[in-house]
C-alpha positions as CSV (number, residue, x, y, z in Angstrom):
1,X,-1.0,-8.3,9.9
2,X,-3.8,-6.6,10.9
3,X,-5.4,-4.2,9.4
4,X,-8.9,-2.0,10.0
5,X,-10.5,-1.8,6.4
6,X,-12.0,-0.5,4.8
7,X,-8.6,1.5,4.9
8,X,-9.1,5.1,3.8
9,X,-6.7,8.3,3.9
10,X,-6.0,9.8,6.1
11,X,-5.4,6.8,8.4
12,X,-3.1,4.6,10.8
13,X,-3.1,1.4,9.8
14,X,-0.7,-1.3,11.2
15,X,1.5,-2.8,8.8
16,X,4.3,-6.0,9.4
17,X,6.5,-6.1,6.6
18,X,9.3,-8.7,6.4
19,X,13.0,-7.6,6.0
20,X,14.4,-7.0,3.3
21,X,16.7,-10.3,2.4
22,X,19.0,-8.7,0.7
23,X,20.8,-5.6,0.9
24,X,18.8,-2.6,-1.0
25,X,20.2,-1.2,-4.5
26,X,20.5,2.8,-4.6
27,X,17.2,3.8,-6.1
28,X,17.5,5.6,-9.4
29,X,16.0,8.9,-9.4
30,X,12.8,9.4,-11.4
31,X,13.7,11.0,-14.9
32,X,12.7,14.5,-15.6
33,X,10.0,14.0,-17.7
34,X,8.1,12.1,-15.1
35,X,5.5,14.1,-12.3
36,X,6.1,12.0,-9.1
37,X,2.6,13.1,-7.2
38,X,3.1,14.6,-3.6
39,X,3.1,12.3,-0.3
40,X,-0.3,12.4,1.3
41,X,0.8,14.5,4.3
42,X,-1.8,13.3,6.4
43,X,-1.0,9.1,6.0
44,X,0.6,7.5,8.6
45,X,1.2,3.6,9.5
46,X,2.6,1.4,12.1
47,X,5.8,0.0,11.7
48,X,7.1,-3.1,12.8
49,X,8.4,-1.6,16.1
50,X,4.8,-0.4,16.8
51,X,5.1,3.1,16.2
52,X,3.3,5.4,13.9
53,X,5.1,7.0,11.2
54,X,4.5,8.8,8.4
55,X,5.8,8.6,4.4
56,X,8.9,11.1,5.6
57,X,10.2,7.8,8.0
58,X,10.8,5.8,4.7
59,X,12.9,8.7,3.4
60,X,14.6,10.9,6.3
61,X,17.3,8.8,7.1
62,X,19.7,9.2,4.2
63,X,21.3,5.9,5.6
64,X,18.4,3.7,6.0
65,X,16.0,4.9,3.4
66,X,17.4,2.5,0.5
67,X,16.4,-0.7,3.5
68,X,12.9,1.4,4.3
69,X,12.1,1.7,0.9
70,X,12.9,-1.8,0.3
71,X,11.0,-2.8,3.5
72,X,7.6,-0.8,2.9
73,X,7.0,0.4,-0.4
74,X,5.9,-2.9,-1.3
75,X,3.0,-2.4,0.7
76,X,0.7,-1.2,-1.9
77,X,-1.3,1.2,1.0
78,X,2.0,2.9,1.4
79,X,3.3,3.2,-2.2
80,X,-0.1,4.6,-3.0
81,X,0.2,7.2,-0.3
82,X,3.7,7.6,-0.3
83,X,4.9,8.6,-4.3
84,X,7.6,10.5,-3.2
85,X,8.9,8.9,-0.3
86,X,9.3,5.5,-2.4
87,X,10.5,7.1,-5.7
88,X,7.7,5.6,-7.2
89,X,8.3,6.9,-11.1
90,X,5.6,5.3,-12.9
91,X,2.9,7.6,-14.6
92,X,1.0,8.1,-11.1
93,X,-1.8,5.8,-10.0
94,X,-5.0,6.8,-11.1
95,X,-6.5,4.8,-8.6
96,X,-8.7,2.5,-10.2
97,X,-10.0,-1.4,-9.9
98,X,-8.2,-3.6,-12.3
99,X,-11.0,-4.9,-14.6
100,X,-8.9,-8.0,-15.0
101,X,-7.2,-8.7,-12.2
102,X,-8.1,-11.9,-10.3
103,X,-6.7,-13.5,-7.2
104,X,-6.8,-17.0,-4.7
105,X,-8.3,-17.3,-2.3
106,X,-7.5,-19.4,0.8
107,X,-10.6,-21.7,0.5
108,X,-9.4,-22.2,-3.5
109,X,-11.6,-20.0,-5.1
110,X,-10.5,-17.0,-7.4
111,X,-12.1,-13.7,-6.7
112,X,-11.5,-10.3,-8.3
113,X,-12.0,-6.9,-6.7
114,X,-15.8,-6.6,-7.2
115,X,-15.8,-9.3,-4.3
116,X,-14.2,-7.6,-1.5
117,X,-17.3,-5.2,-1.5
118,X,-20.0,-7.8,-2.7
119,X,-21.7,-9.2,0.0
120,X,-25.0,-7.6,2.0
121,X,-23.1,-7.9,5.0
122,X,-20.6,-4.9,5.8
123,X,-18.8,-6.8,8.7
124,X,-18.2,-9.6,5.8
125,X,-16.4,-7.2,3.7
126,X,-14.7,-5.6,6.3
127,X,-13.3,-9.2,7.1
128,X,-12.3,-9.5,3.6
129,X,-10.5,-6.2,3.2
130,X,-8.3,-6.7,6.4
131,X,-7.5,-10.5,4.9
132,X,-6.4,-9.3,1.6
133,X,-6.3,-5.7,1.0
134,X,-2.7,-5.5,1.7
135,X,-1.2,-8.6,-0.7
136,X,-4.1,-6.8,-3.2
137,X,-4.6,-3.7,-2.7
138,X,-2.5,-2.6,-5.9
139,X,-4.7,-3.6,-8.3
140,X,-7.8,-3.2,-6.2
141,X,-6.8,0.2,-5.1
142,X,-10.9,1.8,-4.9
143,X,-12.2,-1.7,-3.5
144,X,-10.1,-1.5,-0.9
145,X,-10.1,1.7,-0.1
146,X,-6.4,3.0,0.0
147,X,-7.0,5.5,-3.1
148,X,-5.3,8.9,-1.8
149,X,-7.3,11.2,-1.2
């Protein structure tokens, strides 16, 4: 999909995910006990259909937000932005770099989220956040600049 990095809030950024393949569960609600942080108000992406929408299009719909929730909040840019929307009930995000994490890339290599922002040239890592920001972004949340803000 493609994506204009580095990708920082508020933005529009377009954003293909698949279908769910299999019919959603009911999310649980978030116990008590847990603080689920506010939806950046100000985030928006592109859906499949090419419109822009914002974190309340995951959850408006009583009917299809189990599907959109399924659909999108697996896009780490979104779940990032979008706590409330996708029920997201962990301890929130404090939005840094995994020290540890390490991922493929296409040419075979393994590369960890110092390298999206580690060569001179900006177009470069530009290239390299649009690429694999989105499958990465998670764990790379500050390198790939989808912290909200």
């Amino acid at each position: 999909a493609p994506v204009t990095a580095p990708v920082i809030a508020p933005v529009t950024i377009p954003v293909t995910a698949a279908p769910a393949a299999t019919p959603p569960v009911a999310p649980t609600p978030c116990p008590t006990e847990i603080t689920v942080a506010p939806d950046i108000t100000t985030f928006t992406f592109v859906n499949n259909n090419g419109k822009t929408q914002s974190c309340n299009f995951i959850s408006q719909n009583d009917k299809k937000a189990a599907i959109r929730r399924a659909t999108w909040c697996g896009v780490a840019v979104i779940k990032l932005n979008c706590p409330t929307a996708c029920q997201v009930c962990e301890t929130p995000v404090d939005c840094a770099d995994s020290a540890t994490h390490t991922f493929l890339l296409e040419n075979g290599k393994t590369a960890n989220c110092l390298w999206f922002n580690k060569n001179k040239n900006e177009s470069t890592n530009t290239e390299r956040k649009a690429k694999y920001c989105l499958r990465e972004g998670e764990k790379c949340p500050v390198a790939c600049s989808i912290c909200p803000t």
